[in-house]
C-alpha positions as CSV (number, residue, x, y, z in Angstrom):
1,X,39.3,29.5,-29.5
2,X,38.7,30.8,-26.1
3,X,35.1,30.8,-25.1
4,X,33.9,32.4,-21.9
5,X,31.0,30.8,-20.0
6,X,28.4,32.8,-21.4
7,X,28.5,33.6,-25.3
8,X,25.8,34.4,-27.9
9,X,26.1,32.5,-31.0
10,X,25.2,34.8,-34.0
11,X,23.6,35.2,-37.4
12,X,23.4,31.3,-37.5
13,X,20.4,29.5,-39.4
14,X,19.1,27.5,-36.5
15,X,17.9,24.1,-37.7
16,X,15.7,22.5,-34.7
17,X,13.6,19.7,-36.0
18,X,12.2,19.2,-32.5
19,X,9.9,22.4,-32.6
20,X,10.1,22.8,-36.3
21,X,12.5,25.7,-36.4
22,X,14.4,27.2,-39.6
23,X,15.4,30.4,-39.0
24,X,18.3,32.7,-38.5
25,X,18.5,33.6,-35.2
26,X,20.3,33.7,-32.4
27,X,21.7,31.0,-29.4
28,X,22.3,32.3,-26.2
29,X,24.9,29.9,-24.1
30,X,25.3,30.5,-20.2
31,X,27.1,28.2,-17.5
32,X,26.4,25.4,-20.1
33,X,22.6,26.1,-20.4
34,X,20.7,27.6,-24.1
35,X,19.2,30.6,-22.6
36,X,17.5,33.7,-24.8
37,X,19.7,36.2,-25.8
38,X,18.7,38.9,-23.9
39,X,19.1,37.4,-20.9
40,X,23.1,36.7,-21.1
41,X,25.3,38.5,-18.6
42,X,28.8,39.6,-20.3
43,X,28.5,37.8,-23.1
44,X,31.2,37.2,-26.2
45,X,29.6,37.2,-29.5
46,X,30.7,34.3,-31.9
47,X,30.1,35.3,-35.3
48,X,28.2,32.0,-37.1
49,X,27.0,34.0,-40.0
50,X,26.1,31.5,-43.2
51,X,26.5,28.2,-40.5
52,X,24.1,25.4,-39.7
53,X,23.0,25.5,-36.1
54,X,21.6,22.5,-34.9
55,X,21.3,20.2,-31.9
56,X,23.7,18.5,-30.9
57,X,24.2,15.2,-33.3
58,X,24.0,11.6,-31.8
59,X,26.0,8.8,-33.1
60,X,23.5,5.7,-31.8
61,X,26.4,3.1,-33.0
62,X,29.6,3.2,-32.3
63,X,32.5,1.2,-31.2
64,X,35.0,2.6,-29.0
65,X,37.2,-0.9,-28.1
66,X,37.5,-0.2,-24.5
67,X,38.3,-2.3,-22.3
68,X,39.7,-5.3,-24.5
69,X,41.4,-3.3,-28.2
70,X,43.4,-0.1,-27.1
71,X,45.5,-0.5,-29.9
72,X,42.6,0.1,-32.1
73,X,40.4,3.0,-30.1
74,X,40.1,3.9,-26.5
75,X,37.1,6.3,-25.0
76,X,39.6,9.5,-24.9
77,X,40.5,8.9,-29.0
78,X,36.7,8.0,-30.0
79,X,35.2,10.7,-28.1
80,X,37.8,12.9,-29.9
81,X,36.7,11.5,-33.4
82,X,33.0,11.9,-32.9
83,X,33.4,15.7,-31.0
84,X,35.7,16.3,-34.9
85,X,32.6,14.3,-36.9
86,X,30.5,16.7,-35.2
87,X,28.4,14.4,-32.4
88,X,27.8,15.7,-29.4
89,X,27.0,12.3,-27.6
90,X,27.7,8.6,-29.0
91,X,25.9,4.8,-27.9
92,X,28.8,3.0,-27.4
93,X,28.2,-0.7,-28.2
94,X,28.6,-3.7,-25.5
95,X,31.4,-5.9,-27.6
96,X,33.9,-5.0,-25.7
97,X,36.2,-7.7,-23.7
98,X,35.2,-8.1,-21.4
99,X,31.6,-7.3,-22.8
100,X,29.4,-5.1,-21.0
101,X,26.9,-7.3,-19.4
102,X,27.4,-6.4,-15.7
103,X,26.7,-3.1,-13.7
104,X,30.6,-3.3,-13.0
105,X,31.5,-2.7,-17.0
106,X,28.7,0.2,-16.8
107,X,30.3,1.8,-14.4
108,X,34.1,1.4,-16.4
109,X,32.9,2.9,-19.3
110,X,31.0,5.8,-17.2
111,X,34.0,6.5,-15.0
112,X,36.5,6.4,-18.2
113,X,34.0,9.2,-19.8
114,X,34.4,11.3,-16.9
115,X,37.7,11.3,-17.1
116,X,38.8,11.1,-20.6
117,X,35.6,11.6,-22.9
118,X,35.3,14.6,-25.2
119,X,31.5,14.4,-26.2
120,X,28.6,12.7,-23.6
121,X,28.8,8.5,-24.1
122,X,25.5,7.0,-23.3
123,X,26.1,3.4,-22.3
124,X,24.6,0.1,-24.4
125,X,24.5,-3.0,-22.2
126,X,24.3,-6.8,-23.2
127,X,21.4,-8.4,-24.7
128,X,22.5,-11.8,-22.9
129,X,25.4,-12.9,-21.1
130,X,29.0,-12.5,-22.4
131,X,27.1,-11.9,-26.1
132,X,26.7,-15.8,-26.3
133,X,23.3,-15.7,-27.3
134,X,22.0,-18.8,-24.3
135,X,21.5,-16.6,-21.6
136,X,19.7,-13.3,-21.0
137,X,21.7,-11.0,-19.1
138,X,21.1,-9.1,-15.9
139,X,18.7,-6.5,-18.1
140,X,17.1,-4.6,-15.1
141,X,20.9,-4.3,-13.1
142,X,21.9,-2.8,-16.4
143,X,19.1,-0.3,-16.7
144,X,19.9,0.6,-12.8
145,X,23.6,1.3,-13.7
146,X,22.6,3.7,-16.5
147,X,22.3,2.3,-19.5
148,X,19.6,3.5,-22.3
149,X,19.5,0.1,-24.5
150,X,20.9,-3.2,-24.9
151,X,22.4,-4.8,-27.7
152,X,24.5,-7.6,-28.9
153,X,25.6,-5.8,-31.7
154,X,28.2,-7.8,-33.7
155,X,26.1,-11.0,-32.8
156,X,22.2,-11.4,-33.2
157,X,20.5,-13.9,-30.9
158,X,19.5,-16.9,-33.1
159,X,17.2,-18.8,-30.5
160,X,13.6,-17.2,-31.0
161,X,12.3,-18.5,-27.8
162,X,15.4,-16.7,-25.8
163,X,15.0,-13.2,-28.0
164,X,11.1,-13.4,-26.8
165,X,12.2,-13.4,-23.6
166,X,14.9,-10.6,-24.1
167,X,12.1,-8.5,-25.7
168,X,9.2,-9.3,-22.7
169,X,11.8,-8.8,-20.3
170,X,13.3,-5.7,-21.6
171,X,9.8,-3.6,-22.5
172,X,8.7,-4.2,-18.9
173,X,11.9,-1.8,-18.3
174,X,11.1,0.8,-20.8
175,X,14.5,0.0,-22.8
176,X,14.6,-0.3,-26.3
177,X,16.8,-3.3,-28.1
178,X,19.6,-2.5,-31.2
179,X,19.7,-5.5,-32.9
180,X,22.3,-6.8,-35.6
181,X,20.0,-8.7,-37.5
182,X,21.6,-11.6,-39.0
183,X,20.8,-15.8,-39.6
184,X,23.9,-17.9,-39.1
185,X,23.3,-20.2,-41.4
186,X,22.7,-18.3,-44.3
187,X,25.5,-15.9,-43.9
188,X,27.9,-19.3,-43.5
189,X,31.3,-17.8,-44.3
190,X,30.5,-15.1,-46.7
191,X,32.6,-11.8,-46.5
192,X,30.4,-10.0,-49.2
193,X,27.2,-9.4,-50.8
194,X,25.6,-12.3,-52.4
195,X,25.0,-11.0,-55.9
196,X,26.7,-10.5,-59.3
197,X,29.9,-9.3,-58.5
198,X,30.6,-11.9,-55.7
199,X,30.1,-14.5,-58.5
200,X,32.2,-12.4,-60.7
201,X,35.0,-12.3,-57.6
202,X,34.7,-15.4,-57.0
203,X,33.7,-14.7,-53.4
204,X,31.4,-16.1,-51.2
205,X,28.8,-14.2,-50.5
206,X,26.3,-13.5,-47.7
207,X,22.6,-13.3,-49.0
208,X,20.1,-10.6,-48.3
209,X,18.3,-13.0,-47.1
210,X,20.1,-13.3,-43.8
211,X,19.5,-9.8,-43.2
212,X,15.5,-10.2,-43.9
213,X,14.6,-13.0,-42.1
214,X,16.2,-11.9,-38.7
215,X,14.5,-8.1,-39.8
216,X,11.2,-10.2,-39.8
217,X,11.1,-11.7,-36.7
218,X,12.3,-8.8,-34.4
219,X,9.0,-7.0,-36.5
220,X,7.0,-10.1,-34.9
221,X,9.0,-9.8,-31.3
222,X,8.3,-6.6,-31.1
223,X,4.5,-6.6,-31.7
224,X,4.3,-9.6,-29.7
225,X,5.9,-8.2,-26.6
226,X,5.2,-4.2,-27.2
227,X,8.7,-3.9,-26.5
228,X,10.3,-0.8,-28.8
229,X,13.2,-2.7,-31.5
230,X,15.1,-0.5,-33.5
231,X,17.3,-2.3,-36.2
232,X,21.1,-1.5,-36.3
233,X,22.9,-1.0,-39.8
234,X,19.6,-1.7,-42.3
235,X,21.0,-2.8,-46.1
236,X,18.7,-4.8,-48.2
237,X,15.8,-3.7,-50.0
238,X,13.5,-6.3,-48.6
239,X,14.3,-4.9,-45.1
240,X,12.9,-1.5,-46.0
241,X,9.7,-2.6,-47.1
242,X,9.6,-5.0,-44.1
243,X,10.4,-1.9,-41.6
244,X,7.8,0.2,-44.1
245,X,4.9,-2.1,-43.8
246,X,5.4,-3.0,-39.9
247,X,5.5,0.9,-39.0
248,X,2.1,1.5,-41.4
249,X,0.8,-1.2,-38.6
250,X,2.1,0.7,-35.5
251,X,4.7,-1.7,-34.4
252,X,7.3,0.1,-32.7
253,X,10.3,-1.0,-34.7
254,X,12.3,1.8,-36.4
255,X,15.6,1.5,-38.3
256,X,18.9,3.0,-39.0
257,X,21.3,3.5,-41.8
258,X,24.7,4.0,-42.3
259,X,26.6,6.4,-44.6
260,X,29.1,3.6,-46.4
261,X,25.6,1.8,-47.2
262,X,23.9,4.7,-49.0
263,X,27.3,6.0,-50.6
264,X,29.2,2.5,-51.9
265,X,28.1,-0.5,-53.6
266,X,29.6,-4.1,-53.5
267,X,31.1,-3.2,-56.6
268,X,33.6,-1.4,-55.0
269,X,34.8,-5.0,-53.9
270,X,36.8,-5.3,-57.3
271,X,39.7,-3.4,-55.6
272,X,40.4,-6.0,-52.9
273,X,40.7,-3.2,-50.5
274,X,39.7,-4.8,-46.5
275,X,38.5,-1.0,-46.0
276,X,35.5,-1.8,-48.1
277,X,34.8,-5.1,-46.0
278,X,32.0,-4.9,-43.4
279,X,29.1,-6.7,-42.3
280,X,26.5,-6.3,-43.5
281,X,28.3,-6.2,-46.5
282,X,27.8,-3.1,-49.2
283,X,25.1,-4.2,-51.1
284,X,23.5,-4.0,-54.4
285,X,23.2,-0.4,-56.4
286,X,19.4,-1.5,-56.1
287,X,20.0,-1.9,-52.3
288,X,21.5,1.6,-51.5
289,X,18.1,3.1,-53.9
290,X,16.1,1.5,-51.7
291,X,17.7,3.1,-48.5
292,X,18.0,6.5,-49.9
293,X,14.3,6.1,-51.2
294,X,13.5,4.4,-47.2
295,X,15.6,8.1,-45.2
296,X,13.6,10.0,-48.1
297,X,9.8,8.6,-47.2
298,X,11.1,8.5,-43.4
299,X,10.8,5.0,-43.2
300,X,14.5,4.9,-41.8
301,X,14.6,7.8,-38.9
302,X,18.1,7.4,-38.1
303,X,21.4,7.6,-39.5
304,X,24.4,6.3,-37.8
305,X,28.3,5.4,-38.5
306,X,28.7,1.9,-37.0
307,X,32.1,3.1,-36.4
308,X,34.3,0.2,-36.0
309,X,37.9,0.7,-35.8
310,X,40.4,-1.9,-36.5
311,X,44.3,-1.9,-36.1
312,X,46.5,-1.2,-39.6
313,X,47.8,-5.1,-39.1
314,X,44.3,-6.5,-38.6
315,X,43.5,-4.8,-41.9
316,X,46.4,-5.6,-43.9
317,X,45.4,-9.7,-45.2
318,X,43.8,-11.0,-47.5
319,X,40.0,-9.7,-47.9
320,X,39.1,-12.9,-46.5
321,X,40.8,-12.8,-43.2
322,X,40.3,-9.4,-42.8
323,X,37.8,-8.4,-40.4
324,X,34.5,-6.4,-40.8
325,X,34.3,-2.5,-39.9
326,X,35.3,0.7,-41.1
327,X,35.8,3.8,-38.8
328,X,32.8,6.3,-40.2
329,X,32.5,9.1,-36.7
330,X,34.8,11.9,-38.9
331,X,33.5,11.4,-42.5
332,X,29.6,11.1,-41.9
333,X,28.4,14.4,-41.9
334,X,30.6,15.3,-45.1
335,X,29.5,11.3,-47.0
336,X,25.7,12.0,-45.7
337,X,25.6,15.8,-46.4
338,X,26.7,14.9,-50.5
339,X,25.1,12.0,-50.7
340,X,21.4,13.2,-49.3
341,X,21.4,17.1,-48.5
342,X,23.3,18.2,-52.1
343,X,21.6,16.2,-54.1
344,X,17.9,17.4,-53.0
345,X,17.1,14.0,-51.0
346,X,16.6,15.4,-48.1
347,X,15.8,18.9,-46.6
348,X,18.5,20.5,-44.1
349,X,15.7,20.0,-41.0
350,X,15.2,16.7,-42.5
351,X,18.9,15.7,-42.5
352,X,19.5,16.8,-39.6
353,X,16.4,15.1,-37.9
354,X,18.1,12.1,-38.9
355,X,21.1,12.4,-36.5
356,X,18.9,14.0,-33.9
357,X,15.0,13.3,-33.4
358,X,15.2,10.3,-34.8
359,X,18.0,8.6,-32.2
360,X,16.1,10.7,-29.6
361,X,13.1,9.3,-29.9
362,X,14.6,5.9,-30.1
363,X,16.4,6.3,-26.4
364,X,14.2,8.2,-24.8
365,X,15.9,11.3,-24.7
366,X,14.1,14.3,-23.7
367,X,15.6,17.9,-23.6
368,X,17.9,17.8,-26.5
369,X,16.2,20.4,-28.3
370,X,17.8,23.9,-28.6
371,X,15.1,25.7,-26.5
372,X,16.2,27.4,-23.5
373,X,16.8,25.6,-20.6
374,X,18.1,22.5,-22.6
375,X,21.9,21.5,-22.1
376,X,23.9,23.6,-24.7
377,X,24.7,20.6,-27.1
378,X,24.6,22.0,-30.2
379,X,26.9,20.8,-34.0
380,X,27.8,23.5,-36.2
381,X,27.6,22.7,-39.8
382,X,29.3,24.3,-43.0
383,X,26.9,23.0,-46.1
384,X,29.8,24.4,-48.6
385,X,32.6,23.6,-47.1
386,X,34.7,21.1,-48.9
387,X,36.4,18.7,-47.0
388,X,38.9,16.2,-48.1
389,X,39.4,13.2,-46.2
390,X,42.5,12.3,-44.9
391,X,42.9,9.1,-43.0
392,X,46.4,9.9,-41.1
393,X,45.1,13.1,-39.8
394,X,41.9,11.6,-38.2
395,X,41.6,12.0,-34.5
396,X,40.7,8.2,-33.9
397,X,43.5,5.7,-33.5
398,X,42.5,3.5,-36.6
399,X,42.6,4.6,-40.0
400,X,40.4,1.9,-41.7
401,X,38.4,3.7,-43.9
402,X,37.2,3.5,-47.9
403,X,36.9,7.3,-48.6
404,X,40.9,8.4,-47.9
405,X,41.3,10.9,-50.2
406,X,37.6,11.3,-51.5
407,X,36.0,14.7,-51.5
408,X,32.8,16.1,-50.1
409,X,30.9,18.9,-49.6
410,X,30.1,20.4,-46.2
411,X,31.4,19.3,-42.8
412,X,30.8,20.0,-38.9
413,X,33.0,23.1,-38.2
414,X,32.6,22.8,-34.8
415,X,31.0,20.8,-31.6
416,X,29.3,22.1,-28.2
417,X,28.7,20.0,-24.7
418,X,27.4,21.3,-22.2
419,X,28.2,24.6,-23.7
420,X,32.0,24.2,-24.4
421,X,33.4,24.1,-27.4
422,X,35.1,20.4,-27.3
423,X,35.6,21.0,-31.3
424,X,36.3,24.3,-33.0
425,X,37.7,25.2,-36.8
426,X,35.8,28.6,-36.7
């Protein structure tokens, strides 16, 4: 469609978590700026009559592959996915090659965005150098090029003395960590859950217990050092309680969920399909009770895809040389919206809190309501719509995902930045 600067988005029931709005009203958009109504000069009218409006949605983990895996996303084809899934603005993660440990890779990805990106990409810097896990990285140069957290997603540091340091060092900048949470030496070389059907399989599996122990001491970093810790793709039972008890206490850890964890079990192993391979691995039905119960009590503040793409070769070995991820950025909203709104989990304002208060608070952000004077980010939301998903019409480059062919119920119709519609099927 052809939007004009200024436009006035009607008849929508605007969802706002941020100041505790649910009401149908109206969204006034002007030179890329939420301004009242009244106040537009010229405006066209867009009809959202029946439609979610919300903030714009934040994807807080995602892979994009570039530099080091074109063949499997670049920034223009991941922006493209998460502006059709609906986000507004993505964290990319720093495991790319070369990884993102330097000002110099912060200001690759940022110049890229400018160029190619679809929806805002807030950059995620190294944890420690080249993700190795022996050396802290250059923490306060990354936070002077722009980034909002550091990671080493994919990896998690296993010496406790260095992830102390990481922690001290990385409070005293006001940055929060995303860590994969993950022992070694308990995962060994287990592609799947540790549990009835990997004996069953005849797989080896990778215990919960790799999952908790790492979960406990980033709870005893983060107290020690004040510094904020925010645990990336939460699975295990355990964990929630863990993350439950340490938030009762006032430590500032917080957690995240992703939609394949609270919509598939590890029984869904039994196919041998690589698309339902990732790490952590699906769990337990026990497991995804627990994280539906953890979003419900608002133990777990943020949900987020984890979208990894990989290549159509990469994917097609056997399950145990595949390797872990699934692409998630343009089935989320549908998998989260049947799996949490439909079935009276979660409200709408609590759903989608989820995708935005919750990463907000988490990075710091600070004007992504939708009161006036904000940027116009905004997602647009049809709860009824059904949407069946098909893999070889997705907008990323990979197609490695478990629900091809699956239907659900609602769907992002259409995405603002900045107040231009970068995604539209209205």
């Amino acid at each position: 469609m052809n939007k004009k600067k200024s436009y006035i988005l009607t008849g929508g029931r605007v969802v706002d978590p941020f100041r505790g709005i649910d009401a149908v009203m109206d969204i006034g958009v002007m030179d890329g700026v939420i301004v009242e109504p009244e106040s537009v000069v010229n405006p066209e009218t867009i009809d959202v009559s029946g439609l979610i409006v919300a903030p714009g949605f934040i994807d807080m983990h995602v892979h994009l592959r570039q530099p080091g895996n074109h063949a499997a996303e670049t920034i223009a084809t991941g922006t493209m996915a998460a502006a059709a899934g609906g986000f507004s603005g993505i964290v990319p993660m720093p495991n790319t090659s070369p990884a993102a440990d330097t000002p110099g890779a912060i200001e690759y990805i940022k110049r890229h965005t400018e160029r190619e990106g679809k929806v805002k990409v807030y950059p995620c810097g190294c944890m420690t150098k080249n993700l190795e896990g022996k050396e802290m990285a250059g923490i306060g140069s990354l936070k002077a090029a722009g980034v909002v957290a550091v990671s080493d997603d994919g990896k998690c540091i296993q010496n406790h003395e260095l992830m102390r340091h990481v922690a001290e060092y990385t409070a005293s900048f006001g940055l929060p960590i995303l860590d994969h949470c993950e022992d070694d030496c308990l995962k060994g070389e287990g592609v799947m859950h540790e549990g009835v059907w990997s004996v069953l399989l005849g797989m080896q599996g990778i215990s919960s217990a790799s999952e908790e122990l790492m979960i406990a001491r980033d709870i005893i970093m983060s107290r020690m050092s004040g510094c904020r810790i925010h645990i990336q793709h939460l699975s295990c039972q355990e964990g929630v309680s863990m993350i439950r008890h340490a938030r009762e206490k006032g430590i500032l850890i917080s957690a995240e969920v992703t939609p394949h964890h609270i919509s598939l079990t590890d029984e869904c192993i039994k196919k041998f399909d690589t698309n339902y391979k990732m790490n952590p691995p699906l769990r337990s039905e026990y497991d995804r009770q627990a994280l539906i119960q953890g979003l419900a009590d608002g133990t777990i503040t943020v949900i987020a895809t984890d979208h990894a793409p990989h290549t159509a070769t990469a994917k097609l070995v056997e399950f145990d040389y595949a390797p872990f991820g699934i692409v998630g950025l343009e089935t989320a909203i549908p998998v989260c919206l049947s799996e949490l709104y439909h079935t009276g989990v979660l409200s709408i304002s609590s759903f989608v809190s989820k995708f935005t208060v919750g990463p907000a608070e988490i990075l710091g952000f600070k004007n992504k309501s939708l009161a006036a004077g904000n940027p116009a980010d905004i997602t647009i939301i049809d709860l009824n719509r059904e949407f069946t998903v098909d893999a070889s019409k997705f907008y990323s480059k990979s197609r490695n995902t478990p629900y091809n062919g699956m239907t659900f119920k609602g769907k992002a119709v259409a995405t603002v930045v900045d107040g231009k519609f970068v995604f539209s099927e209205l």
